[in-house]
DORO-757605 format. One record per residue (C-alpha): residue in one letter; z, y, x; chain. Coordinates in pm, 1 decimal. Layout:
# DORO-757605
+---+----------+----------+----------+---+
| r |        w |        v |        u | c |
+---+----------+----------+----------+---+
| A |        Z |        Y |        X | A |
...
+---+----------+----------+----------+---+
END
This chain:
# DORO-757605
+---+----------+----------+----------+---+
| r |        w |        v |        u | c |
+---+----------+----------+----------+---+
| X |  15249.9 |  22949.9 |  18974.6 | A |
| X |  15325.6 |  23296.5 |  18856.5 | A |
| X |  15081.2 |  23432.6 |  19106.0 | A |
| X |  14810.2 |  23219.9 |  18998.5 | A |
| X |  14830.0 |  23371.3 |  18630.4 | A |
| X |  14881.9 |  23745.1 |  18735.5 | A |
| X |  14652.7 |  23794.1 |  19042.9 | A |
| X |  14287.5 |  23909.3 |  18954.8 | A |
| X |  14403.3 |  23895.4 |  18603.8 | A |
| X |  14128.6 |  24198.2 |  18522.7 | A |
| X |  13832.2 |  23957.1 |  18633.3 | A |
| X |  14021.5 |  23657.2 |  18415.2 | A |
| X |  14042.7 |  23862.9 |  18106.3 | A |
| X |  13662.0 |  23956.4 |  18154.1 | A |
| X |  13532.8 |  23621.4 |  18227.6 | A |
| X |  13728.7 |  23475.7 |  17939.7 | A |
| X |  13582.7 |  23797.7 |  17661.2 | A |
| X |  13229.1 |  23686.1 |  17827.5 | A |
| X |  13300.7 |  23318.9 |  17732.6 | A |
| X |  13397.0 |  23410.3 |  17396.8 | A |
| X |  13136.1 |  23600.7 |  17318.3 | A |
| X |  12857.4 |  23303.3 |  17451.3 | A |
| X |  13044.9 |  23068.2 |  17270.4 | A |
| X |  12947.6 |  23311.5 |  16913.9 | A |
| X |  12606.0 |  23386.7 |  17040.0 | A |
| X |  12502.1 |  23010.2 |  17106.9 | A |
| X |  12673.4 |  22860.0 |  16790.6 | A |
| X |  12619.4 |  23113.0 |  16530.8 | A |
| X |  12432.8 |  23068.4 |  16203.8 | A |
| X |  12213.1 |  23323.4 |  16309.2 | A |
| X |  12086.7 |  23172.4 |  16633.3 | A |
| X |  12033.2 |  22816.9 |  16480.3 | A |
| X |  11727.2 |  22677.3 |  16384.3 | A |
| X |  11575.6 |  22373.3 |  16217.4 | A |
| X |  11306.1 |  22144.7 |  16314.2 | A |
| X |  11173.1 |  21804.3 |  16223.0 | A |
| X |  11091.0 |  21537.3 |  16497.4 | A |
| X |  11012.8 |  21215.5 |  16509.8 | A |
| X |  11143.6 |  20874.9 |  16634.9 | A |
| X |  11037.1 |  20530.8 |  16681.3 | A |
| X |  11217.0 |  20227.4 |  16563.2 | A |
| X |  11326.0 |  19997.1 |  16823.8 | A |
| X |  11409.7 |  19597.1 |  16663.1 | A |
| X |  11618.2 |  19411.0 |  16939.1 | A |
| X |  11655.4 |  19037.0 |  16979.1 | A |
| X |  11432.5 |  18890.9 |  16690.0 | A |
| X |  11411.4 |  18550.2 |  16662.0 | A |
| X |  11128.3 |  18346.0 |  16928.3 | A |
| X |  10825.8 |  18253.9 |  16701.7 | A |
| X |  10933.2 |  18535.8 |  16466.4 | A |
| X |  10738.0 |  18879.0 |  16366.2 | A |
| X |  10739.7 |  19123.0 |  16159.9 | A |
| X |  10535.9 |  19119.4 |  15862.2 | A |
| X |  10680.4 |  19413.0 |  15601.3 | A |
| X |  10678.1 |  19696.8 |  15646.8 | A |
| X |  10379.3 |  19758.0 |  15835.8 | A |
| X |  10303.8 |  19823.9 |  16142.1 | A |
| X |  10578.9 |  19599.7 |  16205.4 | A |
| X |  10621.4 |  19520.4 |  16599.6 | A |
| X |  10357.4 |  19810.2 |  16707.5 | A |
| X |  10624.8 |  20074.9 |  16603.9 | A |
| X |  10796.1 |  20198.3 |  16316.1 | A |
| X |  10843.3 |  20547.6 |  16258.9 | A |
| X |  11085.7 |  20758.8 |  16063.3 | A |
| X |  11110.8 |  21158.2 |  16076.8 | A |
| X |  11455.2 |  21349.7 |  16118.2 | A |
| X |  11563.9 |  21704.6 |  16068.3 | A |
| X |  11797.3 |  21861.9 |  16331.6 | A |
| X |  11991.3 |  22201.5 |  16330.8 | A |
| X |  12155.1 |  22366.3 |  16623.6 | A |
| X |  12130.2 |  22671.8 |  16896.5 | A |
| X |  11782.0 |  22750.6 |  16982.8 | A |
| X |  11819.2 |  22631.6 |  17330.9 | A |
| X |  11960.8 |  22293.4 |  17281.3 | A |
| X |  11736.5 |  22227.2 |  16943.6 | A |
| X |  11392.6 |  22316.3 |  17211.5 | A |
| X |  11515.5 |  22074.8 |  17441.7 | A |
| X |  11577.9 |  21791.8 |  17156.6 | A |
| X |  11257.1 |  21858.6 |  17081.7 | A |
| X |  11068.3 |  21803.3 |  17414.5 | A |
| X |  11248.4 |  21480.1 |  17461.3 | A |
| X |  11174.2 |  21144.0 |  17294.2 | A |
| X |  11395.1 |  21004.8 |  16999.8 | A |
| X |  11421.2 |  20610.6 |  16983.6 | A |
| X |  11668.0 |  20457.8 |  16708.6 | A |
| X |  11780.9 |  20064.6 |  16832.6 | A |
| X |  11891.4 |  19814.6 |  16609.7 | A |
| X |  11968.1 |  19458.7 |  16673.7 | A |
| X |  11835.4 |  19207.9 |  16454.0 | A |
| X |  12130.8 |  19010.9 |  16314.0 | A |
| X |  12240.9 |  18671.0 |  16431.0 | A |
| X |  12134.0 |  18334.5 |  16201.5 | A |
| X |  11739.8 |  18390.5 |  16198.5 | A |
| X |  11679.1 |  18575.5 |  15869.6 | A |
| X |  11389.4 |  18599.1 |  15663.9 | A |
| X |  11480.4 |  18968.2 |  15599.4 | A |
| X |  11760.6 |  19206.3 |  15626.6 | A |
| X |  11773.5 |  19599.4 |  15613.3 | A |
| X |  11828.1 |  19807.8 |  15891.8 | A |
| X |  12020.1 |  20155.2 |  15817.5 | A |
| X |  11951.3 |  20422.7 |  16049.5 | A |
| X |  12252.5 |  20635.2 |  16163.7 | A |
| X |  12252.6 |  21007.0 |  16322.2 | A |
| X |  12488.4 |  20857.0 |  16637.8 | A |
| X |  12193.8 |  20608.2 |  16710.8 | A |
| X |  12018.4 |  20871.4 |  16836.7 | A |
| X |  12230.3 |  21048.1 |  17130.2 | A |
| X |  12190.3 |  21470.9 |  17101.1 | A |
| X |  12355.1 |  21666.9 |  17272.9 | A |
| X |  12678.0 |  21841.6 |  17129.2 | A |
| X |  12587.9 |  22118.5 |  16859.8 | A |
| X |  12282.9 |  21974.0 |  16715.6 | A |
| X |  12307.1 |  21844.2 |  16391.6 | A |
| X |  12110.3 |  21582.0 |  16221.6 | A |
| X |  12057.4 |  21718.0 |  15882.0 | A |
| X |  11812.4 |  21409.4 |  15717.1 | A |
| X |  11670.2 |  21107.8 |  15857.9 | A |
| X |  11349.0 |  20984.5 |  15660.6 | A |
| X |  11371.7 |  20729.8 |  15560.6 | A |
| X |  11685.5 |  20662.9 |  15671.2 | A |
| X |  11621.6 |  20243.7 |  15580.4 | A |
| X |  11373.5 |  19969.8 |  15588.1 | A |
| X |  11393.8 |  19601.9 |  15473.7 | A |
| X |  11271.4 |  19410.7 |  15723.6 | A |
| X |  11098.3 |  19097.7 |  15669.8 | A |
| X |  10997.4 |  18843.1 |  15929.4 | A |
| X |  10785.6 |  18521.8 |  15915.6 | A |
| X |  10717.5 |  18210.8 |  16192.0 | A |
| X |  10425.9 |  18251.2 |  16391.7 | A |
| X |  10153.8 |  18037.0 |  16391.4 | A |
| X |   9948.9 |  17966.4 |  16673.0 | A |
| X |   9603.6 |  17739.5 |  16602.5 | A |
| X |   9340.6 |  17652.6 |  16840.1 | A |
| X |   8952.7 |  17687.5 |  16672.0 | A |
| X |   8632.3 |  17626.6 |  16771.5 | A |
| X |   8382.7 |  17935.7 |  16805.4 | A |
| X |   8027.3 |  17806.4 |  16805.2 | A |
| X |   7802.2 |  18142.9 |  16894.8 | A |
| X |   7442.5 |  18112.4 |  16749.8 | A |
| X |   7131.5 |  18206.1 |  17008.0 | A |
+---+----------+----------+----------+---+
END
């Protein structure tokens, strides 16, 4: 064991200065940035015969905007992914319920920060669907 901490011990002290000095570089408040992206709104599990009425677009995708801070390199590969925030719709059917969005839903790497998510909320509300069969009569 002794050996293991006193042989190349030159090279060890070296490569641990090195790591040091990467670990200030990378998470200094110099080397961070900001930048805003954008994520989608996932709603899981609602109801058969239920949609989405408020807000609009409803089922075609909500959006919401959020600000991230962190290292340059890690922040530029945030950024040339896509962001996607799931929620589950709660059990019971409901007319309407609010979903609250939450930095963990959205999985970054170690570093980054999520500084603001707007908006960070939305009341859903949800209606039956109703399907009815017409008659189209086209004029010559």
């Amino acid at each position: 064991m002794r050996g293991f901490l006193t042989d190349r011990i030159g090279l060890k002290i070296i490569s641990l200065v090195v790591a040091v000095l990467l670990e200030f570089y990378f998470y200094s408040p110099g080397s961070s940035i900001q930048a805003v992206l954008t994520a989608s709104v996932e709603i899981k599990d609602l109801p058969a015969g239920m949609m989405i009425v408020s807000p609009l677009p409803g089922e075609q995708g909500l959006l919401t905007r959020f600000t991230v801070r962190g290292p340059r390199p890690l922040v530029e590969a945030v950024r040339a992914s896509s962001h996607r925030f799931s929620v589950e719709t709660p059990p019971g059917s409901p007319s309407s319920f609010r979903v609250n969005l939450l930095p963990t839903q959205l999985r970054l790497p170690g570093g980054v920060e999520v500084l603001d998510i707007e908006p960070n909320s939305f009341l859903l509300q949800l209606d039956k669907v109703i399907r009815k069969k017409l008659l189209v009569l086209v004029q010559k």
